[in-house]
C-alpha positions as YAML, in Angstrom:
chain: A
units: angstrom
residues:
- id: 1
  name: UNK
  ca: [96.90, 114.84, 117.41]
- id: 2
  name: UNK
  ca: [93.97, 116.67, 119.37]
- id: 3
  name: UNK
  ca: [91.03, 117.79, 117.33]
- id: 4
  name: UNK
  ca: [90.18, 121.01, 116.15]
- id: 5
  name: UNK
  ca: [86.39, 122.08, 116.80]
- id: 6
  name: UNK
  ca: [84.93, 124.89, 114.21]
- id: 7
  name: UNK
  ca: [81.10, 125.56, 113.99]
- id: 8
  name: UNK
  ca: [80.72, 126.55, 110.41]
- id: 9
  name: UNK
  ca: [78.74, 127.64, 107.32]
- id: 10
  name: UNK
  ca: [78.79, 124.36, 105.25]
- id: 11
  name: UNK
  ca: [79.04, 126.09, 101.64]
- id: 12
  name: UNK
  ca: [79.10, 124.05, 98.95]
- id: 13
  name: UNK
  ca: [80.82, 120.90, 97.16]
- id: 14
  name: UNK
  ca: [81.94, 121.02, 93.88]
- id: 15
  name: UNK
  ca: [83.45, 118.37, 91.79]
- id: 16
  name: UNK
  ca: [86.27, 119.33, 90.16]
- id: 17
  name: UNK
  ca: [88.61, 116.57, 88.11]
- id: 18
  name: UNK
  ca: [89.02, 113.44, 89.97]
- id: 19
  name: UNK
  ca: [88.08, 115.52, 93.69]
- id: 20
  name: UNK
  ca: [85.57, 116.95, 95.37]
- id: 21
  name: UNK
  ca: [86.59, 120.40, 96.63]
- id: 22
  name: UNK
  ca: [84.74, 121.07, 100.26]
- id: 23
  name: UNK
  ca: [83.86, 124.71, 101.31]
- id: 24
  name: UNK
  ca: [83.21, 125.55, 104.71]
- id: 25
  name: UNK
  ca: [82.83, 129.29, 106.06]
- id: 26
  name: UNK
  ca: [83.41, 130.71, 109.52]
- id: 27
  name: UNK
  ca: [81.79, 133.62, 110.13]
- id: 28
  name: UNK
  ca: [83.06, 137.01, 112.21]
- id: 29
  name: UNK
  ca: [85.80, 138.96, 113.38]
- id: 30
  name: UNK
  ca: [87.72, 135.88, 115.32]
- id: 31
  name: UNK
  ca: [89.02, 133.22, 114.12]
- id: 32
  name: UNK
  ca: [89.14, 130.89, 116.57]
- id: 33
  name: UNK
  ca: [92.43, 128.01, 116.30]
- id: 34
  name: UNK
  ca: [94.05, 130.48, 113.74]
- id: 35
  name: UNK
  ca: [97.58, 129.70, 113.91]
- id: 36
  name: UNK
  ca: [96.84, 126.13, 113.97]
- id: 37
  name: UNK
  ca: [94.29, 126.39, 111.00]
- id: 38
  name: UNK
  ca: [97.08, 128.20, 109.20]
- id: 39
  name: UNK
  ca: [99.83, 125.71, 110.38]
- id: 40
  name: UNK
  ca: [97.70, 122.98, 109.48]
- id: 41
  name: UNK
  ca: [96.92, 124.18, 105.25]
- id: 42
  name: UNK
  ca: [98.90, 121.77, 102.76]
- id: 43
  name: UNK
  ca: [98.44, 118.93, 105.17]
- id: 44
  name: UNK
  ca: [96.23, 115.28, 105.19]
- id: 45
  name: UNK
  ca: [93.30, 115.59, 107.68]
- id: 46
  name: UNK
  ca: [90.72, 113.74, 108.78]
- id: 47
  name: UNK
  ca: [87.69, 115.76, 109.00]
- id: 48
  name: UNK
  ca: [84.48, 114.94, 110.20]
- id: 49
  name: UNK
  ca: [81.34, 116.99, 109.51]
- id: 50
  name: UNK
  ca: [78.23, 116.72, 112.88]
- id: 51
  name: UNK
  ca: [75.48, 115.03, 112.31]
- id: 52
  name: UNK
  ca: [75.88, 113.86, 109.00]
- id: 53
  name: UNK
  ca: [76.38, 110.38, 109.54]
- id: 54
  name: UNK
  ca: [79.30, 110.20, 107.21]
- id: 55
  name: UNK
  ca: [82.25, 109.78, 109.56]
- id: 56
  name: UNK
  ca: [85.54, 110.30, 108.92]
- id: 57
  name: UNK
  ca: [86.58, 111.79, 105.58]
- id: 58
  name: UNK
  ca: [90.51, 111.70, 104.58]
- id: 59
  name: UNK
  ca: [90.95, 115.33, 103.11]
- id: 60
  name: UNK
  ca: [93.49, 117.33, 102.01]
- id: 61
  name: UNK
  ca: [93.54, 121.14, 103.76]
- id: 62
  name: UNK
  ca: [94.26, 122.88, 100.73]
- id: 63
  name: UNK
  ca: [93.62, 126.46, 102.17]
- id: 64
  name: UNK
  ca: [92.28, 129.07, 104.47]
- id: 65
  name: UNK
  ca: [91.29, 132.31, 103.12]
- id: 66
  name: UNK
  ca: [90.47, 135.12, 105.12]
- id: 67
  name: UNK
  ca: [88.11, 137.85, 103.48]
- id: 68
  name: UNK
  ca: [86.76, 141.31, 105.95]
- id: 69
  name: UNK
  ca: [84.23, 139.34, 108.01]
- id: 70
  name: UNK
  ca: [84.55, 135.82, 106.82]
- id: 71
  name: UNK
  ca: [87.27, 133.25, 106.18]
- id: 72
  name: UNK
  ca: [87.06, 130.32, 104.07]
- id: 73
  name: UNK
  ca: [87.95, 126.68, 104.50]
- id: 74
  name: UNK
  ca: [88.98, 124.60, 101.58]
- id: 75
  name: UNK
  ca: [89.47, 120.60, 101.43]
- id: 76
  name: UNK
  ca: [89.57, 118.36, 98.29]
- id: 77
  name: UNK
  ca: [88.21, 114.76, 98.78]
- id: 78
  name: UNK
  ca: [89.75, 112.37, 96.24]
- id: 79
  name: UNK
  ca: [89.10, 108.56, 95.85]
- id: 80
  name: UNK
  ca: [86.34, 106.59, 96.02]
- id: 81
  name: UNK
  ca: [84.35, 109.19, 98.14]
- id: 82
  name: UNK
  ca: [81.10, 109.65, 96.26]
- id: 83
  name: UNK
  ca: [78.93, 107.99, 98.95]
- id: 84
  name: UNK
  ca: [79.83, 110.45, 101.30]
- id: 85
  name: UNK
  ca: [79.70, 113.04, 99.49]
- id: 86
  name: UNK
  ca: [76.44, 112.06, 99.08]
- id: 87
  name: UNK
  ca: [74.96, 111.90, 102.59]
- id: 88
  name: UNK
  ca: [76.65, 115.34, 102.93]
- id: 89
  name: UNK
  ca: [74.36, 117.07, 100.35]
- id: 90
  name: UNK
  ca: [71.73, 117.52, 103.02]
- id: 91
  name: UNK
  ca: [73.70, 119.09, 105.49]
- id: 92
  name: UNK
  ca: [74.77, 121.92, 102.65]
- id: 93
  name: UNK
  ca: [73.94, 125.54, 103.80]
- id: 94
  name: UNK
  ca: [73.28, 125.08, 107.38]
- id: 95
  name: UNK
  ca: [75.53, 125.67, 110.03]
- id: 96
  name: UNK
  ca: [77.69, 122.50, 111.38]
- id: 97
  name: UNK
  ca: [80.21, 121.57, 113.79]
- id: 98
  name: UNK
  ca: [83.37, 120.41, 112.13]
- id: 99
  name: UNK
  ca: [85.54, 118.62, 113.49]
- id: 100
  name: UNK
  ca: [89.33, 117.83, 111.71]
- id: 101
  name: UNK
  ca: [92.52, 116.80, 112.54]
- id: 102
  name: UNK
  ca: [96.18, 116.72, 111.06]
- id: 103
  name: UNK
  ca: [97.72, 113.10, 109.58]
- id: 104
  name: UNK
  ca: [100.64, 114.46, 108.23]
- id: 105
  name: UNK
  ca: [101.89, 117.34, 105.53]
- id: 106
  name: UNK
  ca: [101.43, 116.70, 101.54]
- id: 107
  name: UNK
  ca: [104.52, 116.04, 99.74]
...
């Protein structure tokens, strides 16, 4: 599956249950993959933030939003993730290349 190259607003993370819910935003007019954003919500990606140091991160898509000027990214992170969660903290509110690719669709 090729790879699917966004640069970004890294939002925020919240914690939410047993996940970490991911928000990334991409600002203006064009989207730029957008049917294979919106083919690829409700799957399993990998997704991979720039510079971070992290690496990959098993995610699931759970939506794209799109608002006048802006649309929104969402991915929840379950499992044992809090270590990279935590080396992404620094790289919240600046703008990042993310990088993300489809395993396979959720049940």
């Amino acid at each position: 599956m090729s790879k699917t190259q966004l640069n970004v607003l890294f939002k925020k993370i919240q914690k939410d249950d047993k996940k970490e819910v991911l928000e990334f935003h991409v600002q203006g007019d064009e989207l730029p993959h957008s049917q294979q954003l919106v083919s690829m919500a409700g799957s399993i990606v990998y997704l991979d933030v720039e510079t971070s140091k992290v690496g990959e991160i098993n995610a699931e898509f759970k939506s794209i939003q799109r608002y006048s000027k802006k649309t929104t990214l969402k991915f929840n992170v379950k499992g044992d993730s809090e270590d990279k969660m935590n080396k992404l903290y620094p790289r919240m509110l600046a703008e990042v290349f993310l990088f993300f690719w489809k395993l396979r669709k959720c049940p």
